[in-house]
C-alpha positions in Angstrom: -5.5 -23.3 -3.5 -3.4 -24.6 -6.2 -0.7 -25.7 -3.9 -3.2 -27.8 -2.0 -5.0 -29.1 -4.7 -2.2 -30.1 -7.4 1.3 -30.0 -5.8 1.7 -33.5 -4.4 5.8 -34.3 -2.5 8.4 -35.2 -5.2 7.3 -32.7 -7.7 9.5 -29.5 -8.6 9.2 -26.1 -8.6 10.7 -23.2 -10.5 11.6 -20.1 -8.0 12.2 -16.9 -10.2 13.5 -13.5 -9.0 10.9 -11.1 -7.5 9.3 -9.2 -9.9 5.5 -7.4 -10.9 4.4 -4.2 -10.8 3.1 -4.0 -7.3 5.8 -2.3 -5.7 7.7 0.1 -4.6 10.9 -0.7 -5.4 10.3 -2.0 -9.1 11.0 -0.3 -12.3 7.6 2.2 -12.5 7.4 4.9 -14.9 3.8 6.6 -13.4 5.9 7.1 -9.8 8.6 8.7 -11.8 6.0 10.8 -13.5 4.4 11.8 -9.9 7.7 12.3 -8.8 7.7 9.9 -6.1 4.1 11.1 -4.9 1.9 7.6 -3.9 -1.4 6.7 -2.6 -2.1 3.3 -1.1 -5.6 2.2 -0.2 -6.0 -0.7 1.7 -9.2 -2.5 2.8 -8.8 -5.3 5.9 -6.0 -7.6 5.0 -4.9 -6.3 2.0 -2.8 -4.1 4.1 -0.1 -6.4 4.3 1.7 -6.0 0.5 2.1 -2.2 1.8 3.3 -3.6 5.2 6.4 -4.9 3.3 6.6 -1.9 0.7 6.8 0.2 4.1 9.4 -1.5 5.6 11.5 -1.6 2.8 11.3 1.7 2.8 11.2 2.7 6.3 13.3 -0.5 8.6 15.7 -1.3 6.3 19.3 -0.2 7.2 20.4 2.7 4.0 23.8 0.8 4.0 24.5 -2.7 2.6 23.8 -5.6 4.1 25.6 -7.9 6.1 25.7 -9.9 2.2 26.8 -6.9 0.6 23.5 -6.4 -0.7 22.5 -2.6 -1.3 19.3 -1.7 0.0 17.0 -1.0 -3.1 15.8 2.4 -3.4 12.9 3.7 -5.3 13.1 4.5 -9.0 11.7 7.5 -8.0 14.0 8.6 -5.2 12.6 10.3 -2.1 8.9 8.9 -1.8 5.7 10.6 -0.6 3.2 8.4 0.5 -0.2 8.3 2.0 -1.7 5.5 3.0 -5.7 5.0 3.4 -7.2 1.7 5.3 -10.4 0.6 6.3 -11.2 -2.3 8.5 -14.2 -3.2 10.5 -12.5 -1.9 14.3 -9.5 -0.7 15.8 -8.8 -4.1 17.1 -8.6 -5.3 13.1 -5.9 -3.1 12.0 -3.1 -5.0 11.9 0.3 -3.7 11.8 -1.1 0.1 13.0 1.9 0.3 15.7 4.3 -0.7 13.3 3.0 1.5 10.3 2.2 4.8 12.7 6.0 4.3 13.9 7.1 4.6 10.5 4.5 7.5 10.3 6.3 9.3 13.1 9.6 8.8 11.9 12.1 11.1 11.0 15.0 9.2 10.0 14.1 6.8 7.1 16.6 6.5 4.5 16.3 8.4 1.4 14.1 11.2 3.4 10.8 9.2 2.7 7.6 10.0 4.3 4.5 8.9 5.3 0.7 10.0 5.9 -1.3 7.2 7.6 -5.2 7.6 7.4 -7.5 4.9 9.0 -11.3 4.4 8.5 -13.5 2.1 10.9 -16.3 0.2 8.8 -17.7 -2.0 11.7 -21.4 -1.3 13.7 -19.8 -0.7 17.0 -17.5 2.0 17.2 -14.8 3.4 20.4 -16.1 6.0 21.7 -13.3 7.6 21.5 -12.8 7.1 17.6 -12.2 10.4 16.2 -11.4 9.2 12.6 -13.2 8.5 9.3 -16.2 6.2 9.1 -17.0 4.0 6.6 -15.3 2.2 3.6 -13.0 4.2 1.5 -14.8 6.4 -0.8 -13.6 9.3 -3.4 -15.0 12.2 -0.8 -13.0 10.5 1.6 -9.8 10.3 -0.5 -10.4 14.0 -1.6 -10.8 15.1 2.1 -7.3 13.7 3.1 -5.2 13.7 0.3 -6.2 17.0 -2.2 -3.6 16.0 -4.5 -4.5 12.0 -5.1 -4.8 12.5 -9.0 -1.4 13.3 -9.2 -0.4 10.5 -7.4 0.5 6.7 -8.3 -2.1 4.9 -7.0 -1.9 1.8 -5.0 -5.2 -0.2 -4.4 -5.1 -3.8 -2.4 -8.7 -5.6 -1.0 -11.5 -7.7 -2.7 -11.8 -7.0 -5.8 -15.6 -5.0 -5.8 -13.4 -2.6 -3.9 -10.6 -2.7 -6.4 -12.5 -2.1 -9.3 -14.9 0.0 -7.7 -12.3 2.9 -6.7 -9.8 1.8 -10.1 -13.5 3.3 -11.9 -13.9 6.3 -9.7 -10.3 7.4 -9.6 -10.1 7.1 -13.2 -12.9 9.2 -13.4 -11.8 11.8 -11.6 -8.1 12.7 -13.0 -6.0 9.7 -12.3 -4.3 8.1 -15.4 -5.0 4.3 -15.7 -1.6 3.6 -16.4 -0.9 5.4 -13.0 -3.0 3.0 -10.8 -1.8 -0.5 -9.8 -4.1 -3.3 -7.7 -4.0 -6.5 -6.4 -7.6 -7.6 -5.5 -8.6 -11.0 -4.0 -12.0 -12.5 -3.0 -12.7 -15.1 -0.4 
């Protein structure tokens, strides 16, 4: 909103180097310490910071650029990573061709893998849905991945679901340090 509401043509802006801790690719001692082992939880739009981590891991080329660039890899080297989103229908989750290719893929670089989970939250379910129900819980995260507290942890949606799972997971065996989030609310 800031953009919109302040930045008027004429006036500057600074550009820095990419940087955070929301990322797969950046400097992150807990991913080191799970050895590479990740969790990403996703609710409706807030899929789409994982859309990029996943294609940096999975659709870039493992040899330099056409700039010479090397492709980044992982401080944690070979990653193992299960994903978790809820939207409201099956028609809602965008990117799922995209992110099951990945899913089904055998050649990324670095030998990186990748467990997708989907949950519908909407009234009027497919028939045909054979997946979880409901919004992301901690009996749902138990049922499909066993081993999420000794994972990094992911989180990206409004922020009642943010802090709502960030309490829960803490809770239940995941370190604080070990669990990253970007929330927003509309």
């Amino acid at each position: 909103m800031w953009m919109h509401d302040v930045f008027r043509v004429g006036m500057s802006l600074g550009i820095h180097e990419v940087g955070g801790k929301f990322g797969l690719f950046f400097p992150n001692k807990a991913l080191t310490v799970t050895h590479g082992a990740a969790l990403l939880l996703a609710a409706g739009v807030g899929i789409t910071p994982f859309v990029s981590m996943l294609r940096g891991l999975f659709a870039m080329p493992s040899t330099p650029s056409a700039t010479g660039v090397p492709t980044p890899t992982p401080p944690a080297g070979r990653l193992d990573v299960h994903l978790i989103h809820s939207d409201k229908s099956v028609e809602e989750l965008p990117f799922r061709e995209e992110i099951e290719g990945y899913a089904r893929s055998d050649s990324a670089a670095g030998g990186h893998t990748l467990q997708v989970h989907y949950t519908l939250t909407g009234n009027e379910l497919p028939s045909i849905w054979a997946g979880n129900t409901g919004r992301i819980t901690l009996d749902m995260i138990r049922e499909v991945v066993p081993d999420f507290a000794s994972r990094t942890v992911f989180i990206c949606g409004p922020t009642s679901f943010a802090v709502s799972l960030t309490q829960q997971l803490t809770l239940n065996g995941v370190p604080q340090a070990h669990i990253f989030e970007e929330a927003f609310d509309f």
